[in-house]
Phi, psi and omega in degrees: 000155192253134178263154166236146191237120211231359201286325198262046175260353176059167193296324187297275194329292163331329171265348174279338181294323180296312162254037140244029170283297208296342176283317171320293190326279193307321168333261191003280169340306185297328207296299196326301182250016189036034163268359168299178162303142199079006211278003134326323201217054182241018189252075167219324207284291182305359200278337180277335182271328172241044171295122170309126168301286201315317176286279177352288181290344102014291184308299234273331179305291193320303179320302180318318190271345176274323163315330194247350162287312199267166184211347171216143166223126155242150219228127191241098170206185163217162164087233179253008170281358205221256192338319189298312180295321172300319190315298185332293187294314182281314191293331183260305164282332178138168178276309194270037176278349175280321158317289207281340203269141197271321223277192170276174178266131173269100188249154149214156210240143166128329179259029149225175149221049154317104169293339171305292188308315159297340186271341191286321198278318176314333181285318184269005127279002189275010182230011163216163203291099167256168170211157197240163146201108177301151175204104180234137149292325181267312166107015181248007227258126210300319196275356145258003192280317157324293167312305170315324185298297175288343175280306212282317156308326158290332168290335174237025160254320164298323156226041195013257176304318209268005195267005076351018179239340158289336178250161184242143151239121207258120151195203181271139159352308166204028170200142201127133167349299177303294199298354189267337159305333188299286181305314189270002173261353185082346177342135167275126178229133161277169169225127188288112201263162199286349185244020167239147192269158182313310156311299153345332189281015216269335194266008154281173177315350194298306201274301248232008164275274174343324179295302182325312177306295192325328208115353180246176216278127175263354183277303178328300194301318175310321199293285195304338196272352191258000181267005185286312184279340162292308256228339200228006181270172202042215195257156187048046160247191202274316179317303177282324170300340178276300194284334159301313146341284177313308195285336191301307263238304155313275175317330182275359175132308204295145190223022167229130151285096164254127201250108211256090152248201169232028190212105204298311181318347179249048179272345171269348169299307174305310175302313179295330185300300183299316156337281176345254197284341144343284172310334186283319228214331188272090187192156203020038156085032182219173166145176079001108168278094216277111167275188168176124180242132184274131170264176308280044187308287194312333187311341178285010210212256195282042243196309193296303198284354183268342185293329207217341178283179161318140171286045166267006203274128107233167179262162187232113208240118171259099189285122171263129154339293222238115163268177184290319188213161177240165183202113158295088188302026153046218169250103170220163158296052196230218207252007190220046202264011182278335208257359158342092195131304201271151170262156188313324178314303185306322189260009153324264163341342176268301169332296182291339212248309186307288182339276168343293209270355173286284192327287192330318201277337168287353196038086173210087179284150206258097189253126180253152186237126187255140150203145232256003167204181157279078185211167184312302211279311162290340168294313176301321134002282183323297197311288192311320143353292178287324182295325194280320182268009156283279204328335167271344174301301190313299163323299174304319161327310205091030188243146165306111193258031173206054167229155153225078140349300175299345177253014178273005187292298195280035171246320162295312158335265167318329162285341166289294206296331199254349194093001205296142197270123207123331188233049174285337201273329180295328161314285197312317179304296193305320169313282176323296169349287207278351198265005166265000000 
């Protein structure tokens, strides 16, 4: 479980938190009672507790069997069709887990239209044995629809009549592009369900057929997510002191979040977390702008300006407790023999603690969120953890926390710009724009 540690927020934000707890409380409610904006796209709150089983045992068959097919599984998505599930699979196995892991190597396609980048992963299916899985509700969405296009030509030049025993498909139930190529190709398909929004999706077939193909146990992660959710219901739980924290943080000037570890395995964690709320909270001109930086890698880098730049910053630092493994830097004679003795964790644990009271003393106040490990169970935690004190950030906004409006803007654009048929007079415009 995630703890929020408030010691390193200074006295002003603590007294702002105290007088807007009673705007936390109601967030809450609305969150609660699915009377708010969005209330439509509230089935993510039920999901640990109340997962179709069947579809659940279905994922975990599929897994077993793409394991035993594949030696590469690519996972085609953008958005929450994606992120969610890598944040998982790197936070629980590793940054270097397609090396260590007995399972297939795990790639993903879809969230760019990079031609480089598609061309890099296709060479490296064309020499092993793959299986794919797309993950669209509509199945029109540009950037994986380009990658499917292309895996899915490569799965039946390599295995003809059998290349359809390869692809998995994640999308809606009964309507849409996708599922309707889905149904006449025969294709075994999940379902993206209709009240959970994309960001949202990591604990459906979206996040937990990929997780599952990794390797990790999804029923602990469900576990964790639902005692997460037990655990974060009403008012004065940790979810909401986080997201009240975030709003203190606001009213006190700041207007970037940087989302901090010390563990390269959350660096995707961190990206999904910028989705979350970035989609969640950034509408009608208002919100936190959710960053994120790896410690202490970045302190070489981005280090200077949160230590000596504008206040406009503060951070949010997720510590885990506990690593997976240790290393005894043993007795040596070099430039570094003070550190004689010690394990690499400690001096993990020092980078952060020193960092932390440097920032603070820089007026970059710190809100640390602890969880004492990387493992399904505590991931699932998390998972369940951010998403629940989004939805009350959002509420406390005054905001729709399950919309993106702002991103059907460069989607149109882009479909003018690409022929798509419906948007020539705007093509026609954008065209003019651009050739002045």
């Amino acid at each position: 479980m995630i703890k929020t540690d408030l010691s390193f927020i200074g006295d002003e934000a603590k007294k702002l938190m105290d007088a807007h707890r009673a705007e936390a409380d109601a967030a809450v409610a609305l969150l609660e009672s699915g009377s708010g904006r969005g209330s439509d796209f509230l089935g993510w709150q039920a999901l640990p507790f109340d997962y179709d089983r069947d579809e659940l045992s279905r994922i975990k068959s599929a897994a077993e069997r793409i394991r035993k097919q594949a030696e590469v599984f690519v996972v085609i998505g953008i958005g929450g069709s994606y992120l969610g599930a890598r944040a998982v699979i790197e936070a629980i196995k590793g940054t270097y887990h397609n090396e260590l892991s007995d399972g297939p190597k795990i790639y993903f396609a879809g969230n760019s239209v990079s031609a480089d980048a598609l061309g890099e992963l296709l060479a490296i299916c064309r020499e092993k044995n793959f299986c794919i899985n797309v993950i669209s509700k509509s199945g029109t969405t540009t950037e994986p629809g380009v990658a499917f296009r292309a895996f899915s030509r490569l799965l039946t030049e390599k295995y003809g009549d059998g290349a359809d025993e390869r692809v998995y498909v994640t999308t809606d139930k009964s309507r849409g592009a996708l599922k309707a190529l889905t149904d006449r190709k025969g294709w075994e398909s999940f379902v993206v369900p209709d009240d959970v929004g994309g960001r949202f999706s990591v604990l459906t077939a979206v996040g937990l057929l990929p997780i599952a193909v990794a390797g990790c146990d999804v029923d602990a992660l469900l576990k964790g997510a639902a005692d997460s959710a037990s655990a974060q219901k009403g008012t004065g739980t940790q979810a909401e002191e986080y997201a009240l924290a975030r709003y203190a943080m606001l009213r006190a000037g700041k207007s970037v979040e940087i989302m901090v570890s010390y563990e390269p395995r959350l660096t995707m964690f961190a990206e999904w977390f910028k989705q979350l709320y970035g989609e969640s909270e950034g509408k009608e001109g208002k919100g936190l702008f959710p960053a994120a930086c790896a410690f202490s890698t970045d302190l070489h880098s981005m280090g200077q300006y949160i230590q000596d730049g504008q206040r406009i910053m503060f951070e949010t630092v997720l510590s885990v407790e506990n690593s997976a493994t240790d290393y005894d830097l043993g007795e040596d004679d070099d430039g570094i023999a003070f550190l004689n003795g010690q394990k690499v964790s400690f001096v993990n644990r020092m980078a952060q603690q020193g960092t932390i009271l440097a920032h603070c003393d820089g007026g970059v106040p710190n809100v640390v969120l602890r969880v004492e490990r990387l493992d399904e169970y505590n991931v699932g935690a998390m998972i369940y953890f951010f998403e629940k004190a989004c939805g009350i950030s959002a509420y406390m906004l005054g905001v729709n926390p399950f919309d993106q409006p702002g991103v059907e803007s460069y989607k149109k654009n882009m479909f003018a710009l690409l022929g798509k048929p419906g948007f020539e007079e705007l093509r026609e415009d954008l065209n003019k724009r651009l050739r002045n």
